[in-house]
N, C-alpha and C positions, 0 to 999 in steps of 0.2 A: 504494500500500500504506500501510499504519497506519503510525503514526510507532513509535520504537523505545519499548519497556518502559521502564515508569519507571525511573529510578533508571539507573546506569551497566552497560550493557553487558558494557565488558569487563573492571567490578570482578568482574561475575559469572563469567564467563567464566573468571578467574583465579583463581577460588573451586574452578572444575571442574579446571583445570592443576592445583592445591596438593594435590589428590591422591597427585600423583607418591610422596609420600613413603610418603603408603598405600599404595599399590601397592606399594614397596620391603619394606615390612614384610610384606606378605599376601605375599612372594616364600618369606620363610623359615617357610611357614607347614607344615605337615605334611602329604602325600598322605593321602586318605581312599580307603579302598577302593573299587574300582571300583563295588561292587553297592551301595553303599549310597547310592548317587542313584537306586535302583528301587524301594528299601524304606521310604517313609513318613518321608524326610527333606525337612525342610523346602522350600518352593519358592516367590520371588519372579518376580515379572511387574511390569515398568514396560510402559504399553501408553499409546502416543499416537496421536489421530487428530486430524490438521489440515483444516481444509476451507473458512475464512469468509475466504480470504486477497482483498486487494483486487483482486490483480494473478494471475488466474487460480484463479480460485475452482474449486471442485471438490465434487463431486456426497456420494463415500460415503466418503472417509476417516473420519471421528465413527460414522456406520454401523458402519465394519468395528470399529475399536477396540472398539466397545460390543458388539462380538458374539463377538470373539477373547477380550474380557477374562472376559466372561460365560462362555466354555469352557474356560479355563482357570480362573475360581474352583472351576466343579463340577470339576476336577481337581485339586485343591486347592493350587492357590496364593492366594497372597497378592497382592493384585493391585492397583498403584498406577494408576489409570487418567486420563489425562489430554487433554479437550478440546480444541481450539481454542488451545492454548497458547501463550502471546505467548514471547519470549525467557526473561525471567525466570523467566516458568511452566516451561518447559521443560530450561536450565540448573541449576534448586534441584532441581527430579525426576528428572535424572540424577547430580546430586553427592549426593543420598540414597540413590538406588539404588545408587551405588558404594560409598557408607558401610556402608549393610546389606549388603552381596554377600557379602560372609563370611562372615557367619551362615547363610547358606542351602546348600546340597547345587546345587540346580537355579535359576539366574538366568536368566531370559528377557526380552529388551527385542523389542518391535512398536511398528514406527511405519508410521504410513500419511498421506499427506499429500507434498510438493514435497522433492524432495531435489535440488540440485545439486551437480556436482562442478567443483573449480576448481585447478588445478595440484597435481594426485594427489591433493586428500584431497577428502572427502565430506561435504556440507553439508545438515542438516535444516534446513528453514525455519519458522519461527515464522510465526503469522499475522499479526502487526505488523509482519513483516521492512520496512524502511526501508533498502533496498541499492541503491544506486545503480551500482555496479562491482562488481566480482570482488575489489578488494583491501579491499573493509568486509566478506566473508563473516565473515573470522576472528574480528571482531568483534559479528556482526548476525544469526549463526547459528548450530547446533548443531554443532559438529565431530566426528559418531559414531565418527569413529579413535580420538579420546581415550578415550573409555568404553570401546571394545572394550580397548585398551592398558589401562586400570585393572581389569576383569572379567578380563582374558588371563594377566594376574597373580597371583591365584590358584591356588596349588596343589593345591585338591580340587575336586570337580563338574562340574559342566555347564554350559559357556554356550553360549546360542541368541539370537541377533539376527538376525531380521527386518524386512528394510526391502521394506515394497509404495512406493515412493519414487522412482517416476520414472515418475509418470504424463504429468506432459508440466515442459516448460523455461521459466518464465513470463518468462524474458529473452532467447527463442533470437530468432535477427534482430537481437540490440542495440539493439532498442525495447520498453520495456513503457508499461502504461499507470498513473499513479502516483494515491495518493489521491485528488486534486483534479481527473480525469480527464483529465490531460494526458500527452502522448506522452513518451518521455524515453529518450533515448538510453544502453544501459547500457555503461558502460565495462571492456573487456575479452572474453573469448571464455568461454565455458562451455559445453565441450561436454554433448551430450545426456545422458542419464542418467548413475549412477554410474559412479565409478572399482573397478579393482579391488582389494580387501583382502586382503589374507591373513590366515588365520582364525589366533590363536595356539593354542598347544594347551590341549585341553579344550574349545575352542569351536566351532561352525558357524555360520557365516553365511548368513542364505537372502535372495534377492535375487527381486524379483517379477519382472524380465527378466536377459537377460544385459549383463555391463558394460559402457556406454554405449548402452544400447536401451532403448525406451518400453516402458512398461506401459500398457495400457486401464483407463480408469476404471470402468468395465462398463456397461451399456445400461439396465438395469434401475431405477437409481436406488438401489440397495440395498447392494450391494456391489460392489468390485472384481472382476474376474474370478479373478485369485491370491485374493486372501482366498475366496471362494467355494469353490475347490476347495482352498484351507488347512483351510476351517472344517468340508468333510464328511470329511478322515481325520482331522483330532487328537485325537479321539477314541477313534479306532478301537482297540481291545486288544489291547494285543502286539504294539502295531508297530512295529518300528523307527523312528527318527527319520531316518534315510537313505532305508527306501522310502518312509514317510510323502512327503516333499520329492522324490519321483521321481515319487510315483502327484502329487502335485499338477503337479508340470513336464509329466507325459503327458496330464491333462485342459487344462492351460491352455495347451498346444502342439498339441492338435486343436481345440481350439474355437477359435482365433487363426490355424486354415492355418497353422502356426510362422511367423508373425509377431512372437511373444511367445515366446519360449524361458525359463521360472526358471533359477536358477545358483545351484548355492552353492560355499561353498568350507568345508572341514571340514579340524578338528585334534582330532578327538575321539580320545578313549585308552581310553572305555571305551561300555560299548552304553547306551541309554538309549531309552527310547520315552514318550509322557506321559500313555499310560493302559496299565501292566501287564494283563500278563491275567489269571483268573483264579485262578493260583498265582506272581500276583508277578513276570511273568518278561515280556522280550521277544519274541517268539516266533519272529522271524525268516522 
């Protein structure tokens, strides 16, 4: 794999931690009515797809991103889309998206691309990742508990986090293969895909398989198989955002023989779907 982002790691890293305090402050922030995340209130999207990684490179993560973020602009968010992103690309795009999250009604983070998990939290990998073991994650990777913890904080809206992120383990065996194409033994265990989160409230979490299970890249070269059947309801109108993530778990658990099961986990407190119908409303 690529060697680390320029510049320090885990000054960056401790850029995303310094948050904390924001979060403290967004704590005493005011409940907003529940209907008013249906009505034409603002709405952010951070959407990342990884895919040029050295060490297990991958087909449609950049695909999906570019296709998720494209459906939610015509939905009208506001939509931070981001490539291929090394550490630092990835770190500054989450410490923005937690800065702006208050301003917004509706916050939605997609990422698509290598996620591993390493004693109970959850690791997005950067395409430069430079990780030799399990104990440089915390510094060499994205910790998506942290942002949920910063987004979970907030008193009004809607959070939605999306990870298609355990399409395969590019360390399972304790061998990967490193920039210079040499074998290299990694130190540590990391099981298969994600661990599990708890969503805090006002949020859902949607998981492209269940906790510790793969996802398929998909066949086709285009998209993931979750994103595929993400991208033909989120538009649908009037849908709930609970069946929306059921009709997607029912097409990506018959087309997989339930090899592939989605999972989420939800703290939602009020209903929300991400294209009202045509009076505004969820439909249920």
């Amino acid at each position: 794999m690529r060697s680390a982002a320029q510049g320090s790691p885990i000054g960056s890293r401790r850029s995303l931690l310094g948050l904390a305090a924001l979060a403290g402050a967004m704590a005493g922030l005011p409940h907003w009515p529940a209907a008013r995340a249906q009505a034409g209130e603002r709405k952010l999207a951070l959407v990342i797809g990884n895919a040029g990684y050295k060490a297990g490179a991958l087909k449609n993560p950049v695909n999906d991103a570019r296709a998720v973020g494209a459906s939610l602009k015509s939905l009208g968010f506001e939509v931070n889309l981001r490539e291929n992103a090394s550490l630092r690309e990835m770190l500054d795009a989450m410490r923005d998206f937690a800065r702006q999250a208050p301003n917004y009604a509706v916050r939605v983070l997609f990422y698509a691309g290598h996620g591993i998990q390493a004693k109970g939290r959850n690791y997005l990998l950067p395409v430069d990742a430079d990780i030799s073991g399990e104990d440089e994650l915390p510094a060499r990777a994205a910790d998506i508990g942290e942002l949920i913890e910063r987004v979970g904080a907030i008193r009004h809206g809607v959070n939605v986090v999306i990870l298609d992120a355990c399409r395969a383990n590019p360390f399972a065996g304790g061998v990967f293969v490193d920039q210079d194409g040499r074998r290299v033994r990694f130190r540590g265990n990391t099981p298969s895909g994600l661990a599990k989160l708890n969503a805090p409230t006002g949020t859902l979490i949607a998981y492209s398989t269940a906790p510790g299970g793969i996802a398929y890249d998909g066949k086709d070269g285009k998209h993931s198989l979750y994103t595929k059947h993400l991208l033909s309801h989120l538009a649908t109108p009037g849908m709930p955002i609970e069946l929306l993530f059921k009709r997607v778990r029912i097409g990506v658990t018959k087309e997989t023989d339930r090899l592939q099961i989605p999972w989420e986990s939800s703290s939602l407190v009020s209903d929300f779907c991400f294209r009202p119908d045509e009076k505004g409303r969820c439909a249920g």
